[in-house]
TORVO-366633 format. One record per residue (C-alpha): residue in one letter; residue number from 1; x negated, y, z negated. Coordinates in nm, 2 decimals. Example, Ala and Ser with C-alpha at 12.3 -4.5 7.8 and 13.67 -1.06 7.14 Angstrom:
{r A,1,{-1.23,-0.45,-0.78}}
{r S,2,{-1.37,-0.11,-0.71}}
# end
This chain:
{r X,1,{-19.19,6.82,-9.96}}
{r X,2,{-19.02,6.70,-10.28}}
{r X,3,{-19.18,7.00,-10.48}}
{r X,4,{-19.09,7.22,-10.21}}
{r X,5,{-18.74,7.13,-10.25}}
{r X,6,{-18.72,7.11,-10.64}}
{r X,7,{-18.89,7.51,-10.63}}
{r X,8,{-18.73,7.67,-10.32}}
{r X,9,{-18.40,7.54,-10.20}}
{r X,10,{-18.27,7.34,-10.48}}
{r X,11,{-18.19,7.70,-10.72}}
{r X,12,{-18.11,7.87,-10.39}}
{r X,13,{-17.86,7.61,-10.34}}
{r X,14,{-17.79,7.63,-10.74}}
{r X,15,{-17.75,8.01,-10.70}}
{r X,16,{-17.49,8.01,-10.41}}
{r X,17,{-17.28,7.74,-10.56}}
{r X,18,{-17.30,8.02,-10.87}}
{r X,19,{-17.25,8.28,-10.67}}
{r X,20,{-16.94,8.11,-10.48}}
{r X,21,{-16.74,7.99,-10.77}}
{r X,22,{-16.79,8.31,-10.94}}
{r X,23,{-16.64,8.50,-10.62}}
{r X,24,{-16.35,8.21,-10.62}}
{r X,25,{-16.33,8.32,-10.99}}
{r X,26,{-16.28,8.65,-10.94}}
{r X,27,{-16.03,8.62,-10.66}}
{r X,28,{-15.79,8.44,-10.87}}
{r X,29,{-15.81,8.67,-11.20}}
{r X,30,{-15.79,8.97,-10.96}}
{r X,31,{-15.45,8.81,-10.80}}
{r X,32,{-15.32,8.74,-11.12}}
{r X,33,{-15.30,9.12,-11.28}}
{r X,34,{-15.05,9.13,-10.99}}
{r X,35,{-14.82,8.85,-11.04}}
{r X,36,{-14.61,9.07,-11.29}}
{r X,37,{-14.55,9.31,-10.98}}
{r X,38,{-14.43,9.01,-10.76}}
{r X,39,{-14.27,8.84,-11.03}}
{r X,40,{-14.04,9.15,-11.04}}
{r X,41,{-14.05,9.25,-10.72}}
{r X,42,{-13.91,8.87,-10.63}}
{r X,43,{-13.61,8.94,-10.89}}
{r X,44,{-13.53,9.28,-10.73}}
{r X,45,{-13.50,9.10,-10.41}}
{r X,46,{-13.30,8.84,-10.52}}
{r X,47,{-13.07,9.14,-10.66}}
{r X,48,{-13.01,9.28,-10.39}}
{r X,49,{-12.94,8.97,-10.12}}
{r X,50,{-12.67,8.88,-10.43}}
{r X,51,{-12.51,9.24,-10.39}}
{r X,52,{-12.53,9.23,-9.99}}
{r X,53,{-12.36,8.86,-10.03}}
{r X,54,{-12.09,9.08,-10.26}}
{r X,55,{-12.04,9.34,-10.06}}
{r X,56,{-11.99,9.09,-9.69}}
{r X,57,{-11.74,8.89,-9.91}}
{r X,58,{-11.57,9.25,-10.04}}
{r X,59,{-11.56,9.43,-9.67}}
{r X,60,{-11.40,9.10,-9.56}}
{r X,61,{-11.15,9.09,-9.79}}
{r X,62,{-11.05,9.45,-9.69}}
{r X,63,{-11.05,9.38,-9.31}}
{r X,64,{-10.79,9.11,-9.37}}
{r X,65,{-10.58,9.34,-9.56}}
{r X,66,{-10.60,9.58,-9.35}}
{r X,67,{-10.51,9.33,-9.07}}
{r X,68,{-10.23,9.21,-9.27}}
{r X,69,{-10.10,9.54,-9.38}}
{r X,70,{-10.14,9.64,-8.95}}
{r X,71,{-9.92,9.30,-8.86}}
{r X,72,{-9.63,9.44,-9.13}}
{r X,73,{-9.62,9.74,-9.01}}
{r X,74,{-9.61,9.64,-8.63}}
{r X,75,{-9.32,9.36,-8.73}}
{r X,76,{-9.17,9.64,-8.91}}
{r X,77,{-9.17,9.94,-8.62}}
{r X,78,{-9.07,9.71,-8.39}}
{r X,79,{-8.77,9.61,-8.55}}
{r X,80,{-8.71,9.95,-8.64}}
{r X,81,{-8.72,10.03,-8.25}}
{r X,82,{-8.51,9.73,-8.14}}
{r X,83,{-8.23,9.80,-8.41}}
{r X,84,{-8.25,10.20,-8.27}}
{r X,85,{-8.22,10.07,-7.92}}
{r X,86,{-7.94,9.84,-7.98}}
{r X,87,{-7.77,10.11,-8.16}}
{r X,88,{-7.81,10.38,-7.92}}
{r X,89,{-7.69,10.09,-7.63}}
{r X,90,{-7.39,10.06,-7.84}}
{r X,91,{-7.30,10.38,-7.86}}
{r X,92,{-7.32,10.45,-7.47}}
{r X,93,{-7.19,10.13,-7.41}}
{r X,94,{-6.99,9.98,-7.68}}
{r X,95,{-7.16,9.70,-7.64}}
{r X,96,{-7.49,9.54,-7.87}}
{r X,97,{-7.76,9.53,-7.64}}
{r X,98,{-8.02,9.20,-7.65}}
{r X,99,{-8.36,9.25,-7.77}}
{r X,100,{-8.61,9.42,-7.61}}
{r X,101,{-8.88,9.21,-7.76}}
{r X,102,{-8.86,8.85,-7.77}}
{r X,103,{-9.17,8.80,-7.84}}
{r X,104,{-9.30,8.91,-8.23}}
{r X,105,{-9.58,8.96,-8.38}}
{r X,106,{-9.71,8.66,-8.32}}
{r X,107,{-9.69,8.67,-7.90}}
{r X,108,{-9.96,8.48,-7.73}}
{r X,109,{-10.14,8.76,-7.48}}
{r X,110,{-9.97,8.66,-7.17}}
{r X,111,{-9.67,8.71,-7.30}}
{r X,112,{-9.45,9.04,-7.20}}
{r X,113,{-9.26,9.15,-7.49}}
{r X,114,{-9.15,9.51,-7.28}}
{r X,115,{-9.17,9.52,-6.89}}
{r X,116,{-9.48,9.62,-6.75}}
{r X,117,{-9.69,9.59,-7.11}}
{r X,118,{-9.94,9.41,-7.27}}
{r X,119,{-9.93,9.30,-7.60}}
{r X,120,{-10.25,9.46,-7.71}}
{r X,121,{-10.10,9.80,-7.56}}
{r X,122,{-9.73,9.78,-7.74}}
{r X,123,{-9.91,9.71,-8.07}}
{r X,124,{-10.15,10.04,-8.02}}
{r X,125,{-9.85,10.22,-7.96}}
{r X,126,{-9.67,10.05,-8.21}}
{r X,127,{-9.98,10.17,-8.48}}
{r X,128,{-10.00,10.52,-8.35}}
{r X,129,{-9.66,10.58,-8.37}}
{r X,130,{-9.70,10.43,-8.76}}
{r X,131,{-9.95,10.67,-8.80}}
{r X,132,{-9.72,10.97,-8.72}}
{r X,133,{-9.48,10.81,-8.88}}
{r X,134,{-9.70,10.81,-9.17}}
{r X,135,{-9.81,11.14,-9.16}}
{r X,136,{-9.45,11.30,-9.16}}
{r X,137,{-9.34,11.14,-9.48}}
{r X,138,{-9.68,11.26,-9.66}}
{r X,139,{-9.56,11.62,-9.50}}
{r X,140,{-9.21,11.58,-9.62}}
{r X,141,{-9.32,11.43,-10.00}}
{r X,142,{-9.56,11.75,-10.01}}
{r X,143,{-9.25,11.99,-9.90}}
{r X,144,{-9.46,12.04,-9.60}}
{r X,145,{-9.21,12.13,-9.31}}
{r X,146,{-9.23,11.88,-8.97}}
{r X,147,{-9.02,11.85,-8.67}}
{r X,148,{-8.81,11.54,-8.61}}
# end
């Protein structure tokens, strides 16, 4: 049995062990002609999760402006409209008229500022009528005739 086992299966054993870590070898050196490609690929990626990070923190910034240029411009029209209202009250009456809106820009949602309104409506009114408003001065600085 010994000599059977020195001949036979002892170099077959020998040969697959060979065979094995030759395969194992070849595995690895193949993977490693591509670890230049992921190297790079990895930094490309990295590149552009930096530049998405950039770009959230950039479209933010714009949407509070945006918000805060939208809360000026509704402070702004609605005190244009009140001081029109009071005026027109005192011409017809003599008298100055109260506010309309006692409420501001900052009003909580159940609060009323006009009769009959939510807040979220007045202040999409409000920003239409800024975007006409808007409009007509770009018309009148570009000699563009508009009716009153």
């Amino acid at each position: 049995m010994n000599t059977v086992f020195f001949r036979v299966i002892a170099p077959l054993f020998v040969t697959a062990a060979l065979l094995g870590l030759g395969y194992s070898y070849g595995k690895v050196s193949a993977a490693k002609k591509y670890e230049p490609k992921l190297a790079a690929l990895q930094s490309t990626l990295d590149q552009a999760a930096q530049a998405a990070k950039a770009e959230q923190a950039k479209q933010k910034e714009t949407q509070n402006a945006i918000e805060k240029s939208n809360n000026a411009n509704i402070a702004a029209i609605r005190a244009r409209y009140e001081r029109m209202l009071q005026h027109g009250a005192a011409r017809n009456s003599g008298a100055v008229a109260p506010s309309i809106s006692a409420s501001g820009v900052d009003a909580t949602g159940s609060e009323q500022a006009i009769a009959g309104c939510s807040a979220e409506f007045e202040q999409a009114c409000i920003l239409d009528a800024n975007k006409v408003t808007q409009w007509q001065e770009w018309a009148r600085r570009n000699q563009i005739p508009t009716a009153d």
